[in-house]
N, CA, C and O atoms as CSV, one atom per row, in Angstrom:
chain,resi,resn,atom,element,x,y,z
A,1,UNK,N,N,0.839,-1.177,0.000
A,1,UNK,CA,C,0.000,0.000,0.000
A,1,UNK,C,C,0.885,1.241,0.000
A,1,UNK,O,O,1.796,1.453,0.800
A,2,UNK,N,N,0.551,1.929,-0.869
A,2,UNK,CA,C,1.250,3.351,-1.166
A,2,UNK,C,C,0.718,4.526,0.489
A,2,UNK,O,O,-0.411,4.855,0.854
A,3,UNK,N,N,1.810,4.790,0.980
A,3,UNK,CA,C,1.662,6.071,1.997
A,3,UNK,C,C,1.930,7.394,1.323
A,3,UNK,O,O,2.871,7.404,0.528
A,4,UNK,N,N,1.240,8.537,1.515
A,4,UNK,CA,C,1.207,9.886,1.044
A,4,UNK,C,C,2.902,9.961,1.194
A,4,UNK,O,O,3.279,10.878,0.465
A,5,UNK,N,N,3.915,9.400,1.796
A,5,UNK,CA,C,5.164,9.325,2.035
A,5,UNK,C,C,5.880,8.903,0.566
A,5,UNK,O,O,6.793,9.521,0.019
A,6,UNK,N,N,5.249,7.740,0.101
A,6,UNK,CA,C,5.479,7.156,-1.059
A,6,UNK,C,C,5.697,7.385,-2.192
A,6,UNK,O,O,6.591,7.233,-3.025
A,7,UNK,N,N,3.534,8.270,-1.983
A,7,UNK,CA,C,3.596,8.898,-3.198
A,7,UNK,C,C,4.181,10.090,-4.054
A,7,UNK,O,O,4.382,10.335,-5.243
A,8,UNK,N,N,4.358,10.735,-2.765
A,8,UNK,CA,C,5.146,11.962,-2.807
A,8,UNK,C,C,6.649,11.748,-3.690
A,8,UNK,O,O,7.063,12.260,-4.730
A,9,UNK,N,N,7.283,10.656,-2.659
A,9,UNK,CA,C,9.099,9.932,-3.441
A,9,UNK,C,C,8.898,9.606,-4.693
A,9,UNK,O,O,9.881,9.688,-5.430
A,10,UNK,N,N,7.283,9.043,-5.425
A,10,UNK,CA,C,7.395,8.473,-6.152
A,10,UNK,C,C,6.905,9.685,-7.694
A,10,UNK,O,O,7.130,9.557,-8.898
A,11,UNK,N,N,6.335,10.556,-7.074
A,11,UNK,CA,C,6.347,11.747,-7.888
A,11,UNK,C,C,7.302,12.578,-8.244
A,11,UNK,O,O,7.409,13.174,-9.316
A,12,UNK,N,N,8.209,12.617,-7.041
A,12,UNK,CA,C,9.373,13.479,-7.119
A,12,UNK,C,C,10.683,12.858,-8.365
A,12,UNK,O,O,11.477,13.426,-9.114
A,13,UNK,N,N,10.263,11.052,-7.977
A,13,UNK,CA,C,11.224,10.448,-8.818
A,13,UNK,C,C,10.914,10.655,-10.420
A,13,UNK,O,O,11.856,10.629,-11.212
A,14,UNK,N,N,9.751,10.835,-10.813
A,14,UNK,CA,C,8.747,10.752,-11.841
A,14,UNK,C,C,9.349,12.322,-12.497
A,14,UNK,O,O,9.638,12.599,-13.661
A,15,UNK,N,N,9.390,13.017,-11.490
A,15,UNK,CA,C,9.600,14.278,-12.339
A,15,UNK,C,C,11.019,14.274,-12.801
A,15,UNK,O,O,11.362,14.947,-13.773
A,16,UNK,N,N,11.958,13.435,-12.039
A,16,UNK,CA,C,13.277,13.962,-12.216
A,16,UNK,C,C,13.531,12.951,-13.495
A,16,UNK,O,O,14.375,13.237,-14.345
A,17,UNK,N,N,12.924,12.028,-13.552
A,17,UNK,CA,C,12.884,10.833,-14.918
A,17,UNK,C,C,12.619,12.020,-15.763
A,17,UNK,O,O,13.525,12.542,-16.412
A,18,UNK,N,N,11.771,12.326,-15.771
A,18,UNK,CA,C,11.225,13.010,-17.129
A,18,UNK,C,C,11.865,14.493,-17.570
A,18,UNK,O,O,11.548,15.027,-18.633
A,19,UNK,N,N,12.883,15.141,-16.541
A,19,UNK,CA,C,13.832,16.050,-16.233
A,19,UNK,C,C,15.106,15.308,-17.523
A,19,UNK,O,O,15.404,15.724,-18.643
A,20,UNK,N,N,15.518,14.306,-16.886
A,20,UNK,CA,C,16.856,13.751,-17.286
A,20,UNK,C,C,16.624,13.199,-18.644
A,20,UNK,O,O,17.591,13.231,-19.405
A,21,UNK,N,N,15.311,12.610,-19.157
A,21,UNK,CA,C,14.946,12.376,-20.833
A,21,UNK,C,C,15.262,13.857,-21.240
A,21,UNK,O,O,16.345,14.161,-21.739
A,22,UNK,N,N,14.296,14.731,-21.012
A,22,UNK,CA,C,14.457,15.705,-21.996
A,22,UNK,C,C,15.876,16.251,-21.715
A,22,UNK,O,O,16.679,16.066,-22.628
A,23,UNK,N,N,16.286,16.833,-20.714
A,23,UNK,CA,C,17.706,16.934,-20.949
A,23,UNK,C,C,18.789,16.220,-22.183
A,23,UNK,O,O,19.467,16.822,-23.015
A,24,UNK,N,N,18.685,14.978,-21.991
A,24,UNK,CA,C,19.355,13.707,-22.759
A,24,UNK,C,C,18.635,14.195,-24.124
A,24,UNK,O,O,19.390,14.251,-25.094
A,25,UNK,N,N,17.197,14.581,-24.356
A,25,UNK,CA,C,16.907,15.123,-25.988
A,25,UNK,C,C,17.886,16.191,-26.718
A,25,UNK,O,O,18.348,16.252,-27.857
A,26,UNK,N,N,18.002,17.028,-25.529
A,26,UNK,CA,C,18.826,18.237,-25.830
A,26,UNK,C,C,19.825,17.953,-26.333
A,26,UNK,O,O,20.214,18.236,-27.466
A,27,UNK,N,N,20.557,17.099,-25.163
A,27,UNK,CA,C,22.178,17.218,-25.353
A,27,UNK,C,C,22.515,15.737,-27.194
A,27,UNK,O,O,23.502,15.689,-27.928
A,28,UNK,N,N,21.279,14.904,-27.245
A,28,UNK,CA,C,21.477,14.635,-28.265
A,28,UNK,C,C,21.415,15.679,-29.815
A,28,UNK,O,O,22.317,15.846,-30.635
A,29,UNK,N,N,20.051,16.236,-29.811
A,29,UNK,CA,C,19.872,16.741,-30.745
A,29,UNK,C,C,20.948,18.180,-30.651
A,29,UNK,O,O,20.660,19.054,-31.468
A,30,UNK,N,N,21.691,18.364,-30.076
A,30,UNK,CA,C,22.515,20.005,-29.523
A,30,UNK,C,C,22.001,21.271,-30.136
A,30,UNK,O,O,22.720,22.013,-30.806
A,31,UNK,N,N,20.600,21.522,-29.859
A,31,UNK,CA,C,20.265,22.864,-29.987
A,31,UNK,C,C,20.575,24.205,-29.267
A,31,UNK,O,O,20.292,24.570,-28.126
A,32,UNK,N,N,21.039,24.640,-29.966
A,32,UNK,CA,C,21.822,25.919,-29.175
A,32,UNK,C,C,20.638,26.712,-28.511
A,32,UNK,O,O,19.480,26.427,-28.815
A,33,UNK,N,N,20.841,27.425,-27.863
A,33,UNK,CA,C,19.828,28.623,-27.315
A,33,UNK,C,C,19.558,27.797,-25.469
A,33,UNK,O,O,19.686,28.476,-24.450
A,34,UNK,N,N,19.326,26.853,-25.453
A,34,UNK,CA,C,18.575,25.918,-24.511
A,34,UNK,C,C,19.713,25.999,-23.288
A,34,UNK,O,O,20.905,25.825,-23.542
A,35,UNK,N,N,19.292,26.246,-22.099
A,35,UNK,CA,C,19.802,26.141,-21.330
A,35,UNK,C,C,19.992,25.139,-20.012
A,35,UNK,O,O,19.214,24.987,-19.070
A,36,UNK,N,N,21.175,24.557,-20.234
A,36,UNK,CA,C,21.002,23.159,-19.700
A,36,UNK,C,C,22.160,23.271,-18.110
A,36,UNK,O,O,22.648,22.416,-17.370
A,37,UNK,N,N,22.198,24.338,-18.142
A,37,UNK,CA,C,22.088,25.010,-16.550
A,37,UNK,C,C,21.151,24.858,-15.518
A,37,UNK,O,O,21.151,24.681,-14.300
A,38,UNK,N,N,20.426,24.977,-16.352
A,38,UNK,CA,C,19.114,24.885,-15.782
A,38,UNK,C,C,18.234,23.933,-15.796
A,38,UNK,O,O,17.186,24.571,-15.694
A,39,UNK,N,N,17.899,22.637,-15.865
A,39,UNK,CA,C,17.780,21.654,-16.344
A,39,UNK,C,C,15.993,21.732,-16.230
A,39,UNK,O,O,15.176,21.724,-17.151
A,40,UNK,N,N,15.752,21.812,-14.671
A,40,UNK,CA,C,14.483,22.155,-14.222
A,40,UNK,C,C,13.647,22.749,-14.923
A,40,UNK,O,O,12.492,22.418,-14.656
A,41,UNK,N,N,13.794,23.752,-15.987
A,41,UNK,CA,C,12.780,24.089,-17.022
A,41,UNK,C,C,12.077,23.213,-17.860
A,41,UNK,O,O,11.055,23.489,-18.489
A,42,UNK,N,N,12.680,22.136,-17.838
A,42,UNK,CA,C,12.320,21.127,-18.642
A,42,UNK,C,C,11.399,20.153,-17.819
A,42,UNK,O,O,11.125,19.026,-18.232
A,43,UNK,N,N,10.903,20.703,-16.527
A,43,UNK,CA,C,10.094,20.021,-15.761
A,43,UNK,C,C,8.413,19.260,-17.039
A,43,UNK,O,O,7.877,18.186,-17.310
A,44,UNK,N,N,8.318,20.403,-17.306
A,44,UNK,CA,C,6.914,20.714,-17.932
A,44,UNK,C,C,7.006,21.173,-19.312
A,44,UNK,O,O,5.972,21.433,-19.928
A,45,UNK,N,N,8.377,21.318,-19.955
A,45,UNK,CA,C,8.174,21.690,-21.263
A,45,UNK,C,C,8.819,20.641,-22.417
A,45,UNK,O,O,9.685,19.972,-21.853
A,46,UNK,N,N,8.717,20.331,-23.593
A,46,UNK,CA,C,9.290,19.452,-24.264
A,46,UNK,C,C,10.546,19.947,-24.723
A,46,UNK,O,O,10.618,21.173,-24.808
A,47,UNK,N,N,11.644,19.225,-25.069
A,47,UNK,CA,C,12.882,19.999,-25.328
A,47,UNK,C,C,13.030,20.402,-26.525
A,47,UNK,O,O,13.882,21.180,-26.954
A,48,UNK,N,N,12.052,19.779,-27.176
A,48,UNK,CA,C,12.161,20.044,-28.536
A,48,UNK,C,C,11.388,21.455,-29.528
A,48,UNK,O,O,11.628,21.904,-30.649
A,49,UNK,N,N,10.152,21.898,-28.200
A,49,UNK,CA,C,9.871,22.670,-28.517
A,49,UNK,C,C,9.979,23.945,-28.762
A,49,UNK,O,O,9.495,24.467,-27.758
A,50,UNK,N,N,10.410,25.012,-29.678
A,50,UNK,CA,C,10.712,26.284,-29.509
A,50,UNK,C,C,10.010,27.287,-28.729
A,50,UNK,O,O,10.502,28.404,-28.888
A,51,UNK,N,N,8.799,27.244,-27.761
A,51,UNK,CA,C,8.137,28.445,-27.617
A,51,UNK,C,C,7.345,29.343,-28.317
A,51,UNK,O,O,6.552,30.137,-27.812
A,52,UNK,N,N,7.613,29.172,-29.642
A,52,UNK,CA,C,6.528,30.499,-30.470
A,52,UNK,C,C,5.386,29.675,-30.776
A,52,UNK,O,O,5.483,28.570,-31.308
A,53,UNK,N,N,3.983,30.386,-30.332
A,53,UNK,CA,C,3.336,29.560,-30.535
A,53,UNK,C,C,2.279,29.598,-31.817
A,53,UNK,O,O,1.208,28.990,-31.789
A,54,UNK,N,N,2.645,30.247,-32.734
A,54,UNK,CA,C,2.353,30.252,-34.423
A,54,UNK,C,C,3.605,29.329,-34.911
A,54,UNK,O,O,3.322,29.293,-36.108
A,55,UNK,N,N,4.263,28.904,-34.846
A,55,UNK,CA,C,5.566,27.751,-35.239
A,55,UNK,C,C,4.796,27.028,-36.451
A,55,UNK,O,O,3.583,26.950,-36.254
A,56,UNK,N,N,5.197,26.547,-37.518
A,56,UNK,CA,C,4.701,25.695,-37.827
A,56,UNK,C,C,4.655,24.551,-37.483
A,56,UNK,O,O,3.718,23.753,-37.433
A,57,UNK,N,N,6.107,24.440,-37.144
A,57,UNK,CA,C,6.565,22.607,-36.317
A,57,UNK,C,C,6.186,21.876,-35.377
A,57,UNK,O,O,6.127,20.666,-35.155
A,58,UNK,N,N,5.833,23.200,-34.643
A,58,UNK,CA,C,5.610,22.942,-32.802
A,58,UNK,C,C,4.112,23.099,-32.754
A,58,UNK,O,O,3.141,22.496,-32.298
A,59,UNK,N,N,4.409,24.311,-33.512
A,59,UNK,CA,C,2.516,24.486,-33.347
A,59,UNK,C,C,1.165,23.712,-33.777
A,59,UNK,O,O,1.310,22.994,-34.767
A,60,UNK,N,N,-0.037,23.733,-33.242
A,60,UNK,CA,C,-1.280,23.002,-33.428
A,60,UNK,C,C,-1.156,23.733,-34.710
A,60,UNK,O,O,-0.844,24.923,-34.753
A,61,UNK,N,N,-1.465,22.827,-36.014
A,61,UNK,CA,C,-1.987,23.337,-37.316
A,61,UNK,C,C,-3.453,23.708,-37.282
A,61,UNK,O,O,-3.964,24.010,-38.360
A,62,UNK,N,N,-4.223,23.725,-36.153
A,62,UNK,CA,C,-5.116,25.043,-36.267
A,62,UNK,C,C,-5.133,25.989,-36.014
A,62,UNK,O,O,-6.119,26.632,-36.373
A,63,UNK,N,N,-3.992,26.722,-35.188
A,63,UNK,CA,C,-3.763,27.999,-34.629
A,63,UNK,C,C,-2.513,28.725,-35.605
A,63,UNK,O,O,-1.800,29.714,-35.435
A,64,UNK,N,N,-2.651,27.559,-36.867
A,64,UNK,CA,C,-1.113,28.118,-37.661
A,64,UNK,C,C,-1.671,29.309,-38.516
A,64,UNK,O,O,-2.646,29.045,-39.219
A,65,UNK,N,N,-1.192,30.543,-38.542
A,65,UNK,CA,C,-1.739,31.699,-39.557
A,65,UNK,C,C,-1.018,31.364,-40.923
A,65,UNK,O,O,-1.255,32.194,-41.801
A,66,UNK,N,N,-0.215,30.358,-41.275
A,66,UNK,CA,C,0.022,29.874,-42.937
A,66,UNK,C,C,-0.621,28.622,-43.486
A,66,UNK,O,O,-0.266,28.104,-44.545
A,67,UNK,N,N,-1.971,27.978,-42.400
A,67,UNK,CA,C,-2.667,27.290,-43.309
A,67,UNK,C,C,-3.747,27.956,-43.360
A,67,UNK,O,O,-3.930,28.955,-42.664
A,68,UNK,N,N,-4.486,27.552,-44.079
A,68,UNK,CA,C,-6.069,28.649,-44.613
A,68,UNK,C,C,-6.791,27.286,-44.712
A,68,UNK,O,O,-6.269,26.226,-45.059
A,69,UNK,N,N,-8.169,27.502,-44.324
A,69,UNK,CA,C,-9.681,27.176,-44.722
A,69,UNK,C,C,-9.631,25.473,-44.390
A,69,UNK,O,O,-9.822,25.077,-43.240
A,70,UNK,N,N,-9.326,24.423,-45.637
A,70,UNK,CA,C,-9.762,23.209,-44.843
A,70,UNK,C,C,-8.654,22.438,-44.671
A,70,UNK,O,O,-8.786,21.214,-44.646
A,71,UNK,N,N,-7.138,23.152,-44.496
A,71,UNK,CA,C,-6.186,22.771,-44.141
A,71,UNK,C,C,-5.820,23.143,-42.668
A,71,UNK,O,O,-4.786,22.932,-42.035
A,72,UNK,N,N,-6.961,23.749,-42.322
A,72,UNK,CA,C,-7.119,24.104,-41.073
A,72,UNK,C,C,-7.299,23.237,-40.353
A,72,UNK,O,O,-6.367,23.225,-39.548
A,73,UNK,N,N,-8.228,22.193,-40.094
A,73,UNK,CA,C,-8.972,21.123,-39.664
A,73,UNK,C,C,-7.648,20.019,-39.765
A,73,UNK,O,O,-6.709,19.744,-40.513
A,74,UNK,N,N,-8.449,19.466,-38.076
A,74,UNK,CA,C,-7.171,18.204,-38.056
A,74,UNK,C,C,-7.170,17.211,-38.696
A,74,UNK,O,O,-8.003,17.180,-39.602
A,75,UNK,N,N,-6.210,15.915,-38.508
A,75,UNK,CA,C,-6.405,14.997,-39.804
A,75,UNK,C,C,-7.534,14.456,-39.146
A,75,UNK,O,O,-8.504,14.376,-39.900
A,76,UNK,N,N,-7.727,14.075,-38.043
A,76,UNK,CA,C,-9.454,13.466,-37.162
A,76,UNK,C,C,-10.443,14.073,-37.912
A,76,UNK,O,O,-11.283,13.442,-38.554
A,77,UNK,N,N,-10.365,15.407,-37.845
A,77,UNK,CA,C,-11.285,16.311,-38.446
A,77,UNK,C,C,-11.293,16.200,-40.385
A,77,UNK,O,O,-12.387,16.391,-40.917
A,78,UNK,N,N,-10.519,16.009,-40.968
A,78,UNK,CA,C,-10.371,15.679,-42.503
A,78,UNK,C,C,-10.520,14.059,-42.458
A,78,UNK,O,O,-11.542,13.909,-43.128
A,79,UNK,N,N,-10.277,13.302,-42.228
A,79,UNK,CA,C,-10.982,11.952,-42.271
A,79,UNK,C,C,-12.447,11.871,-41.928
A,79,UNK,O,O,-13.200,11.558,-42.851
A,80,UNK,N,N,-13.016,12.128,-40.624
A,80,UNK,CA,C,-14.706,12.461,-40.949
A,80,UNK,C,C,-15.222,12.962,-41.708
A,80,UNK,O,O,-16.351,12.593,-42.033
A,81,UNK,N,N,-14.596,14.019,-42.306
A,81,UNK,CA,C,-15.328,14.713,-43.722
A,81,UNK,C,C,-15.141,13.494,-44.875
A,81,UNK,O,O,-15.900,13.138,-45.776
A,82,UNK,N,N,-14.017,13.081,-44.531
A,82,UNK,CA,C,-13.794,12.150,-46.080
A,82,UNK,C,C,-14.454,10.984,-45.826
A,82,UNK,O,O,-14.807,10.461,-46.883
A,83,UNK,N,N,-14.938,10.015,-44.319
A,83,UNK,CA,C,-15.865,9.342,-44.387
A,83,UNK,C,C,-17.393,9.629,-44.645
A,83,UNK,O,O,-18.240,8.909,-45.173
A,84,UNK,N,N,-17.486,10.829,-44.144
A,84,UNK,CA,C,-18.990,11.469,-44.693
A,84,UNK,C,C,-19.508,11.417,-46.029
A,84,UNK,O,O,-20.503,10.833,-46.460
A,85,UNK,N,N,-18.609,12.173,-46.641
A,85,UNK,CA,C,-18.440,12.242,-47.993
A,85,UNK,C,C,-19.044,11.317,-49.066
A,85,UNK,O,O,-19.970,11.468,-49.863
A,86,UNK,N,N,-17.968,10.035,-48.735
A,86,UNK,CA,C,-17.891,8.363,-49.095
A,86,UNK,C,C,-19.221,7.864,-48.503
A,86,UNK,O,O,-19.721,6.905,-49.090
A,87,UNK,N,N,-19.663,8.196,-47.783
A,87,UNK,CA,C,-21.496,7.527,-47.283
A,87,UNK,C,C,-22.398,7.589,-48.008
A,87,UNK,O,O,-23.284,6.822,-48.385
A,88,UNK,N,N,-21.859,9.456,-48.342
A,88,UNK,CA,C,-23.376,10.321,-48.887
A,88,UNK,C,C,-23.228,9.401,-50.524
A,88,UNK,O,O,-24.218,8.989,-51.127
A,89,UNK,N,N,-21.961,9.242,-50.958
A,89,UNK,CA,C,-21.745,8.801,-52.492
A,89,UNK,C,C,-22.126,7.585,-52.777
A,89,UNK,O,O,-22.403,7.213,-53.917
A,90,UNK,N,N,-22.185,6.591,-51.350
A,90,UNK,CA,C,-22.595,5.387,-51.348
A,90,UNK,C,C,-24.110,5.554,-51.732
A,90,UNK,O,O,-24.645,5.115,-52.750
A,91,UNK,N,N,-24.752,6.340,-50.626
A,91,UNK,CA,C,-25.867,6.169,-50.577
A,91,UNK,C,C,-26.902,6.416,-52.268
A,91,UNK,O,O,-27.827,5.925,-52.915
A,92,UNK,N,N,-25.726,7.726,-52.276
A,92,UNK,CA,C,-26.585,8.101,-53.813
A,92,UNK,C,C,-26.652,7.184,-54.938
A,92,UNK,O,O,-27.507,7.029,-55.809
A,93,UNK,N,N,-25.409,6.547,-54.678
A,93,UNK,CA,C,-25.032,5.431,-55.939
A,93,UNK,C,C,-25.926,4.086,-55.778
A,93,UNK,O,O,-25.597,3.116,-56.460
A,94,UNK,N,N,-26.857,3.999,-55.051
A,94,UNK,CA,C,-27.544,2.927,-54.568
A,94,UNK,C,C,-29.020,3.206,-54.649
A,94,UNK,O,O,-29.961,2.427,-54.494
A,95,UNK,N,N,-29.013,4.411,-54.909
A,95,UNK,CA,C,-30.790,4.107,-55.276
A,95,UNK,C,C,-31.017,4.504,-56.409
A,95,UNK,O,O,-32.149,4.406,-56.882
């Protein structure tokens, strides 16, 4: 049985795991700018990510201001249209 003692060690360990991956992303991929002084920033952020949040790379392609209209929509969101689509064509082609 886990004690609030436990869970606590076992969170603390959890964060520092996930501290020492992204670190280890960094120091593989060696992106300059990143400060690995500081390691702890990387508590909560991905290492890979730049911060701007219009990016194309990083960013949600719906909040991107260089796609327009139905390149907007996620691929979840463009596959339901394209199963919709394929129904309505079924259906028509059948009666």
């Amino acid at each position: 049985m886990l004690t609030p003692r436990n869970q606590r060690a076992i969170r603390r360990a959890d964060t520092r795991n996930a501290i020492a991956r992204q670190v280890r992303i960094l120091k593989t991929f060696g992106i300059p700018g990143r400060d690995l002084d500081q390691p702890h920033r990387m508590a909560k952020h991905h290492a890979l990510n730049c911060g701007k949040p219009h990016c194309s790379i990083c960013a949600n392609p719906r909040h991107s201001t260089a796609v327009k209209g139905r390149e907007r929509l996620t691929r979840q969101e463009l596959r339901a249209l394209d199963l919709q689509l394929e129904g309505q064509q079924l259906l028509a082609s059948s009666e």
